[in-house]
VOVOTI-971746 format. One record per residue (C-alpha): residue in one letter; residue number from 1; x negated, y, z negated. Coordinates in nm, 3 decimals. Each point is the difference from the previous one (the first is absolute). Example, Ala and Ser with C-alpha at 12.3 -4.5 7.8 and 13.67 -1.06 7.14 Angstrom:
<sites>
+------+-----+---------+---------+---------+
! type ! seq !       x !       y !       z !
+------+-----+---------+---------+---------+
!    A !   1 !  -1.230 !  -0.450 !  -0.780 !
!    S !   2 !  -0.137 !   0.344 !   0.066 !
+------+-----+---------+---------+---------+
</sites>
This chain:
<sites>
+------+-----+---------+---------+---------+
! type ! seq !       x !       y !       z !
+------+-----+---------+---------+---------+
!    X !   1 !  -0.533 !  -1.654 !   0.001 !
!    X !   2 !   0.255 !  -0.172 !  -0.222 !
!    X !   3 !   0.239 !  -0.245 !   0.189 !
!    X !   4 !   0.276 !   0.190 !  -0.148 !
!    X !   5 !   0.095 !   0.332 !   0.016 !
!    X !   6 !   0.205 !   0.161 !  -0.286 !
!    X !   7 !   0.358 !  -0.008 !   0.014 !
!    X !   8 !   0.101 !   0.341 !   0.014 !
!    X !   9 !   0.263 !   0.182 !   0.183 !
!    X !  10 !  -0.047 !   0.066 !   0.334 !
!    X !  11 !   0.060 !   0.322 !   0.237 !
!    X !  12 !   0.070 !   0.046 !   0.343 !
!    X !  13 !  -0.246 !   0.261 !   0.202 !
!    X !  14 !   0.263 !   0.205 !  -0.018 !
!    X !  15 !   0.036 !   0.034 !  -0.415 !
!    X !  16 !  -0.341 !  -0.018 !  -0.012 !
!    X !  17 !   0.041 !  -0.052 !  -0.403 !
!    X !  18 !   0.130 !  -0.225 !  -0.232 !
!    X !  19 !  -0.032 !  -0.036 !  -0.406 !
!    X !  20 !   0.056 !  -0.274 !  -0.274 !
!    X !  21 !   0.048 !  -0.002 !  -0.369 !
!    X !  22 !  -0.162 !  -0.298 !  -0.203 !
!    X !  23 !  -0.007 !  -0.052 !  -0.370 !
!    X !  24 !  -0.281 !  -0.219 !  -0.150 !
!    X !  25 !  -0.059 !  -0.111 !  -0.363 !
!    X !  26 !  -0.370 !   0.066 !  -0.124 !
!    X !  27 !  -0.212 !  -0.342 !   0.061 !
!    X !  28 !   0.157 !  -0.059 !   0.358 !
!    X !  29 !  -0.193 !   0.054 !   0.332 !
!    X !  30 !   0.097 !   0.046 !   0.351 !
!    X !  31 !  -0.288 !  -0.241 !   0.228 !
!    X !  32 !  -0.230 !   0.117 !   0.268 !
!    X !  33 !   0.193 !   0.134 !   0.312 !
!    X !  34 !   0.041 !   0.315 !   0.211 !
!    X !  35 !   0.266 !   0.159 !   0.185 !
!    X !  36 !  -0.007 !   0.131 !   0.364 !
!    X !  37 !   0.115 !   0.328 !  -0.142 !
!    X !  38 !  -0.157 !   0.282 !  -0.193 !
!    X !  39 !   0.086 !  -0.038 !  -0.355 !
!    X !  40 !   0.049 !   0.287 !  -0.291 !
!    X !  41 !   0.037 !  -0.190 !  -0.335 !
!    X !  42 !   0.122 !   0.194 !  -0.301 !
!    X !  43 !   0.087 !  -0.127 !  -0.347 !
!    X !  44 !   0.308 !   0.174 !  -0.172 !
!    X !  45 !  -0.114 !  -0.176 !  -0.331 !
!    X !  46 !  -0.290 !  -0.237 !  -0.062 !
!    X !  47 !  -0.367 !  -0.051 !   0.128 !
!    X !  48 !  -0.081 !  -0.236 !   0.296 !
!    X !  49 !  -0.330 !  -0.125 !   0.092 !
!    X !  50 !  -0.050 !   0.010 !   0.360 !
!    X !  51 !  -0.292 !  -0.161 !   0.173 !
!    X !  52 !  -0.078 !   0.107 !   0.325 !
!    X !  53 !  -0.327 !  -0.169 !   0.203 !
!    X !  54 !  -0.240 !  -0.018 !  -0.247 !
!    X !  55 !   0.146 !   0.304 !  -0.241 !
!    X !  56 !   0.260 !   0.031 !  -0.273 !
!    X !  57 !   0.205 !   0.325 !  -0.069 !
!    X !  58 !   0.190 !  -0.010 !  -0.329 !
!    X !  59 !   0.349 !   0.237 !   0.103 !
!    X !  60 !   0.213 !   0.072 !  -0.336 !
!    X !  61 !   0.317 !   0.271 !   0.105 !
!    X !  62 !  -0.258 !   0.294 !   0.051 !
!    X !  63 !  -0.163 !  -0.128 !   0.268 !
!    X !  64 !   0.143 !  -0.131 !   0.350 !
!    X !  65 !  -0.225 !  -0.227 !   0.262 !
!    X !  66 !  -0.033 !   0.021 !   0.339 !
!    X !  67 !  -0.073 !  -0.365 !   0.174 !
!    X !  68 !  -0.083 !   0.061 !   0.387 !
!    X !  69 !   0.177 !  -0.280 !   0.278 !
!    X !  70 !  -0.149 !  -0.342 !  -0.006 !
!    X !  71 !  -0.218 !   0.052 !  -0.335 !
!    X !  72 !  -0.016 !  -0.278 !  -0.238 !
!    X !  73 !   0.104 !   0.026 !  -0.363 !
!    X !  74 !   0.151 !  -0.155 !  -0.282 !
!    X !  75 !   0.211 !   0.121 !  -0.335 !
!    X !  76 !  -0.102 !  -0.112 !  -0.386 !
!    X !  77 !   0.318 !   0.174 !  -0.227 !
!    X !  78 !  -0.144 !   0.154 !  -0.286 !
!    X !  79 !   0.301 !   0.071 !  -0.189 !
!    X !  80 !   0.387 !  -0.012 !   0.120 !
!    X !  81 !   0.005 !   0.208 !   0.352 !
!    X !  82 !   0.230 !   0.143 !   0.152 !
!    X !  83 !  -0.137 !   0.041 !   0.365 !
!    X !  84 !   0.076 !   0.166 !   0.305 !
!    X !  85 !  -0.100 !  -0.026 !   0.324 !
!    X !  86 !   0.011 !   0.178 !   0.299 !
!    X !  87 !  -0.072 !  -0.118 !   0.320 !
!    X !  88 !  -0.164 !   0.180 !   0.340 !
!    X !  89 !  -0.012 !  -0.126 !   0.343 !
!    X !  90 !  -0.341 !   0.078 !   0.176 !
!    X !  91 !   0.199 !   0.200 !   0.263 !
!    X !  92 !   0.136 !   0.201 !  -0.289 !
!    X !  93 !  -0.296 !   0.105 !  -0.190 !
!    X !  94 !  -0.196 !   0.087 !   0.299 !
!    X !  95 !   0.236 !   0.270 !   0.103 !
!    X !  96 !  -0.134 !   0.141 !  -0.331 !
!    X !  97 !  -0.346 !   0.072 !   0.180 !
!    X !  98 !  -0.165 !   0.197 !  -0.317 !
!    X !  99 !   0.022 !  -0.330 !  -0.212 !
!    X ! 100 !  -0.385 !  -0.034 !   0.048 !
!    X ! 101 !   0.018 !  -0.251 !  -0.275 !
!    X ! 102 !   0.250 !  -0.219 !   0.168 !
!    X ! 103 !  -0.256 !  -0.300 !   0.005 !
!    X ! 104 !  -0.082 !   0.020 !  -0.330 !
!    X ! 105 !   0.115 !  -0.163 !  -0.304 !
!    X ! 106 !   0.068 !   0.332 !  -0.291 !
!    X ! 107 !   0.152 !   0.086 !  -0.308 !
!    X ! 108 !   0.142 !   0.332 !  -0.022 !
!    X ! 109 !   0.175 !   0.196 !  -0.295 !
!    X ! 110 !   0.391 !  -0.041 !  -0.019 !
!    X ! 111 !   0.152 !   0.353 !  -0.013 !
!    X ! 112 !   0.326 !   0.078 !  -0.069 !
!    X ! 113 !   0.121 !   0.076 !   0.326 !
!    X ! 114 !  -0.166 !  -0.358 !   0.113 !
!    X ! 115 !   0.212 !  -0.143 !  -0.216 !
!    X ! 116 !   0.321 !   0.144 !   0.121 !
!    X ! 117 !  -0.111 !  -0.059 !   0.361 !
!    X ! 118 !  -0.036 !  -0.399 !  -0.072 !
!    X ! 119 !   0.297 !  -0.043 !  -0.224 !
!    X ! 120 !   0.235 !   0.213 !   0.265 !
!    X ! 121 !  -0.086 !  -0.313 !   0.240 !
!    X ! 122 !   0.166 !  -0.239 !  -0.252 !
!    X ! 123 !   0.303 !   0.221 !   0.005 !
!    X ! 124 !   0.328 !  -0.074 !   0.248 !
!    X ! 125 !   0.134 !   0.328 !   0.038 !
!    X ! 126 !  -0.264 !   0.177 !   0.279 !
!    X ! 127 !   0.058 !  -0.046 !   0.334 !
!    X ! 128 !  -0.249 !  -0.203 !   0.209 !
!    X ! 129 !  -0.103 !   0.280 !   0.198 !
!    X ! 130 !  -0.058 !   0.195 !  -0.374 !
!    X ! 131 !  -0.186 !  -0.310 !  -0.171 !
!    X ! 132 !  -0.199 !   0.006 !   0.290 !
!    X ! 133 !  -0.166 !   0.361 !  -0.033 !
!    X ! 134 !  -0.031 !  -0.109 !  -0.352 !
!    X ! 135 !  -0.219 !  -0.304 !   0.063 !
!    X ! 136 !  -0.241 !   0.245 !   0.271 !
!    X ! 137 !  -0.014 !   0.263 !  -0.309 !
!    X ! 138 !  -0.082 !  -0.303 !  -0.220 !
!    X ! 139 !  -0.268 !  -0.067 !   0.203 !
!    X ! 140 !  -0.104 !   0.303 !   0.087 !
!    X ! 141 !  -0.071 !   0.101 !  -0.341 !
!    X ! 142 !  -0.201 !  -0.299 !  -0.086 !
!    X ! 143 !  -0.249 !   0.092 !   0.235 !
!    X ! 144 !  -0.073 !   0.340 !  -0.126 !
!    X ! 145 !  -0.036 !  -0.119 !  -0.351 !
!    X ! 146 !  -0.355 !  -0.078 !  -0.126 !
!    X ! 147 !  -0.092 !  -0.401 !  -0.029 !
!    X ! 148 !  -0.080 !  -0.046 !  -0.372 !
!    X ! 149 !  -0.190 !  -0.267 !  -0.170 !
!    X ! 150 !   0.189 !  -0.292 !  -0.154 !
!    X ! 151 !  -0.242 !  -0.220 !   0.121 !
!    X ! 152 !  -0.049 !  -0.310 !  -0.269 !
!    X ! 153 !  -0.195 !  -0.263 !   0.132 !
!    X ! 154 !   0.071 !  -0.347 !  -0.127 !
!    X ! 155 !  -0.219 !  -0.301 !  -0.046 !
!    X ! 156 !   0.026 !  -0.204 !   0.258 !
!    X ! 157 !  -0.208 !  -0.323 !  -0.201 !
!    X ! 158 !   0.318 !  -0.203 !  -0.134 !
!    X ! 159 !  -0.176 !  -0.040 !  -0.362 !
!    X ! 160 !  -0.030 !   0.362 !  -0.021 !
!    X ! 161 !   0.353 !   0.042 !   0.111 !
!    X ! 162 !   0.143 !  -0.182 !  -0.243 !
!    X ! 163 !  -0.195 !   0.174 !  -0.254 !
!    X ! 164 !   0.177 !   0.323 !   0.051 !
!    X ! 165 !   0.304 !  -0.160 !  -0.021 !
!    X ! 166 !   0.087 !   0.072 !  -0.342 !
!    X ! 167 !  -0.095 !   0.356 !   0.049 !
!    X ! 168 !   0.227 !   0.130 !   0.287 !
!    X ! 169 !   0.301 !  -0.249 !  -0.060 !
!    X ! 170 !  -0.026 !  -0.010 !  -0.389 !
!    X ! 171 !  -0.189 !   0.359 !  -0.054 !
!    X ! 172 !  -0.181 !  -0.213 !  -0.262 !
!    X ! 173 !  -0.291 !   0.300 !   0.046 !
!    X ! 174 !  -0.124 !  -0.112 !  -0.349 !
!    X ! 175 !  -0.151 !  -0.302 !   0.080 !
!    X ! 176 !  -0.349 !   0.024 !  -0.034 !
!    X ! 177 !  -0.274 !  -0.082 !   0.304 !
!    X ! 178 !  -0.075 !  -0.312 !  -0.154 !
!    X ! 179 !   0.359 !  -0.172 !  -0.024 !
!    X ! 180 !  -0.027 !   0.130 !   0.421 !
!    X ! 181 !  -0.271 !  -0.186 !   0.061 !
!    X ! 182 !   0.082 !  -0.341 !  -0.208 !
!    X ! 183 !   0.353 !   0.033 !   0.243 !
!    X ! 184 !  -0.258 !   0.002 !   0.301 !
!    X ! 185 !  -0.249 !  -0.278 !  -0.163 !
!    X ! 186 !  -0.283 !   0.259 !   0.057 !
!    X ! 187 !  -0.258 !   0.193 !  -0.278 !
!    X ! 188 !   0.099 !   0.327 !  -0.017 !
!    X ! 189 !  -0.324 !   0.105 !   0.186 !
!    X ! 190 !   0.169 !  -0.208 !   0.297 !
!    X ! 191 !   0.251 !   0.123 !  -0.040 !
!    X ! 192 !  -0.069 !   0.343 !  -0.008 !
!    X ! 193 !  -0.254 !  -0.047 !   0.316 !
!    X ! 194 !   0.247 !  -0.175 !   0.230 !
!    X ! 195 !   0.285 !   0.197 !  -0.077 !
!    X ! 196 !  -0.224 !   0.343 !   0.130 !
!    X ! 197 !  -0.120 !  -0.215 !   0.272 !
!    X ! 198 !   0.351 !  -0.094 !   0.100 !
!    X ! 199 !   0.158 !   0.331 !   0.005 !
!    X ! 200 !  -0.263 !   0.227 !   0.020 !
!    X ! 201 !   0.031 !   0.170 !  -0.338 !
!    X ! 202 !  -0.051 !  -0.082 !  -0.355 !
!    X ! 203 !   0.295 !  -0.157 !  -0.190 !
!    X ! 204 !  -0.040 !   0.329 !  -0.255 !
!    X ! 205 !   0.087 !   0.190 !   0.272 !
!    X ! 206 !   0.284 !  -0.211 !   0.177 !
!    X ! 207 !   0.172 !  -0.089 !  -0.343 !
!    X ! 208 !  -0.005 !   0.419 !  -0.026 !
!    X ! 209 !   0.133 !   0.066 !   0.292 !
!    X ! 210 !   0.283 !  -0.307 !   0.025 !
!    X ! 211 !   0.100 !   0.215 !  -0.332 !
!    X ! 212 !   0.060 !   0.270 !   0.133 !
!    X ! 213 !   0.176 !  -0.103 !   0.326 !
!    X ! 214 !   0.258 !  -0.192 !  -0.243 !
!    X ! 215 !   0.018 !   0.292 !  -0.229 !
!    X ! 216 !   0.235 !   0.122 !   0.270 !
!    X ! 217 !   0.264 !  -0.244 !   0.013 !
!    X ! 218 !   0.057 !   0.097 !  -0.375 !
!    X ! 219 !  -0.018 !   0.353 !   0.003 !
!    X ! 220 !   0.286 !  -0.025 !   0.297 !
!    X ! 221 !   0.186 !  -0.199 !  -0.292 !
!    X ! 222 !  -0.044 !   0.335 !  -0.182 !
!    X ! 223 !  -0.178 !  -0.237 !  -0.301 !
!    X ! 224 !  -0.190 !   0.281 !  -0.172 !
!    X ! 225 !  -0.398 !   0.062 !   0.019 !
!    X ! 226 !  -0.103 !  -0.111 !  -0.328 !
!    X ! 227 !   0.219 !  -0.321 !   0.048 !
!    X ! 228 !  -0.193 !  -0.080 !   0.335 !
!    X ! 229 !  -0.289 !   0.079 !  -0.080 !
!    X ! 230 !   0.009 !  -0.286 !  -0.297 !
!    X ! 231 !   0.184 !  -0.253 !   0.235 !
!    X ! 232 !  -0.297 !   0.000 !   0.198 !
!    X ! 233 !  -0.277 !  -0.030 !  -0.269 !
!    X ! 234 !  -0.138 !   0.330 !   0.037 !
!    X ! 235 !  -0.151 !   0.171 !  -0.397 !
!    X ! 236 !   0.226 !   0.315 !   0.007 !
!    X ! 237 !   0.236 !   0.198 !   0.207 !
!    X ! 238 !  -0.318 !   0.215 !   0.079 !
!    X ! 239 !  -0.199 !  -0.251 !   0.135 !
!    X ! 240 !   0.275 !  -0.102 !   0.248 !
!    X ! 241 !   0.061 !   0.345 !   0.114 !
!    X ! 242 !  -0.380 !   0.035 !   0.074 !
!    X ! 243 !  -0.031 !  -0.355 !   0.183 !
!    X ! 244 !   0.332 !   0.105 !   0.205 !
!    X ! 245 !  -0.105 !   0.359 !   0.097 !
!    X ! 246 !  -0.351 !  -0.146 !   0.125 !
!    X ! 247 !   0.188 !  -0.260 !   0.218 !
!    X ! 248 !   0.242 !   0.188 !   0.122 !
!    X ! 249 !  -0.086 !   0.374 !  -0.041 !
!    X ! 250 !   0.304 !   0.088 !  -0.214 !
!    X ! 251 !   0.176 !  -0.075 !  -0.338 !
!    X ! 252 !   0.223 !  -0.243 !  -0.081 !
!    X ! 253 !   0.279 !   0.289 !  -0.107 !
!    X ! 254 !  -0.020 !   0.084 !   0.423 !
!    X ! 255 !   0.132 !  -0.332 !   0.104 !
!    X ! 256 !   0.328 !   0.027 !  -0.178 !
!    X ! 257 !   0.111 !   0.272 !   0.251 !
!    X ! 258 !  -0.059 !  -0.205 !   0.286 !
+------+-----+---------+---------+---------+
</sites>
């Protein structure tokens, strides 16, 4: 493991909770660490890239992660994030005994009433006894929700890497395959071969489906459909509402109620 741990607050036995509000600008990223505790991460604004042992999860404001004690993992800010975390002691979640996913790093939806439960932790005016129930609900509700797939996985070869760059920092999704490959000094054919073998699935399909997961950072901004859907290269308004609905099983339109 890391020789440091993160520096976040800490919680007697007792509490059995704690929670911290961090702001990051889009380009910065948090190292490779862990923390003792369980960890909920939620994004009020923004998408983070989170890389947990060997897998990435892209988490814009509709989605929330859970990060087990102990488990490795790093941030990449996508755009300006507003994060929040909340923090679990491993005597605290295992009083909740039906959170059979405890061990497990998982994305679930962010409902409304989520959202109220997390931000009520930030607030001064419940009693600790009060803010405590909260955090067990909090909890408790995370484990009945359904784990959905976020996964993205990201090259881990550093000349594919940098090829991407452009595309998740910039959203430069114009740039054709063979300006990629000239930023990797590989053929295209290379570069389309190592980039499957490195992830496990064909850059068609990851550029597709890093669209999409980025999509929702800008429909939380409440830019409209047939703006995002040009900001991220696709040929129509159409076309993006097909390529989101096959990712994520609903429409664009759904994810503004969230």
């Amino acid at each position: 493991m890391p020789a440091t741990i993160d520096k976040a607050p800490r919680h007697s036995e007792t509490v059995g909770w704690s929670c911290t509000a961090i702001d990051y600008q889009q380009g910065e990223e948090d190292p490779n660490h862990y923390h003792r505790e369980g960890q909920l991460l939620y994004a009020t604004r923004g998408v983070m890239l989170v890389k947990t042992e060997g897998k990435s999860w892209v988490i814009p404001p509709q989605r929330a992660l859970w990060i087990p004690p102990l488990h490795q993992h790093s941030y990449q800010i996508l755009s300006q994030t507003h994060l929040r975390a909340v923090y679990f002691s491993r005597q605290f979640i295992d009083q909740c005994d039906a959170f059979v996913h405890r061990e497990d790093v998982h994305v679930i939806s962010t409902t409304p009433l989520l959202k109220i439960l997390i931000s009520s932790l930030f607030e001064q005016h419940y009693s600790e006894q009060n803010q405590r129930k909260i955090a067990e609900l909090l909890l408790n509700l995370f484990h009945e929700a359904h784990p959905l797939a976020a996964e993205l996985p990201m090259p881990e070869m550093a000349r594919l890497s940098l090829a991407i760059r452009p595309l998740i920092l910039e959203q430069r999704w114009d740039l054709p395959m063979s300006d990629l490959a000239d930023i990797a000094s590989l053929s295209e054919r290379s570069f389309t071969r190592l980039f499957k073998a490195d992830t496990g699935i064909s850059f068609r399909v990851w550029k597709q489906r890093a669209r999409i997961y980025l999509a929702l950072d800008l429909l939380a901004k409440e830019v409209s459909i047939k703006q995002v859907a040009y900001q991220l290269g696709f040929s129509s308004p159409a076309s993006f509402t097909a390529a989101f609905r096959s990712i994520t099983g609903s429409v664009p339109r759904d994810f503004r109620d969230i």
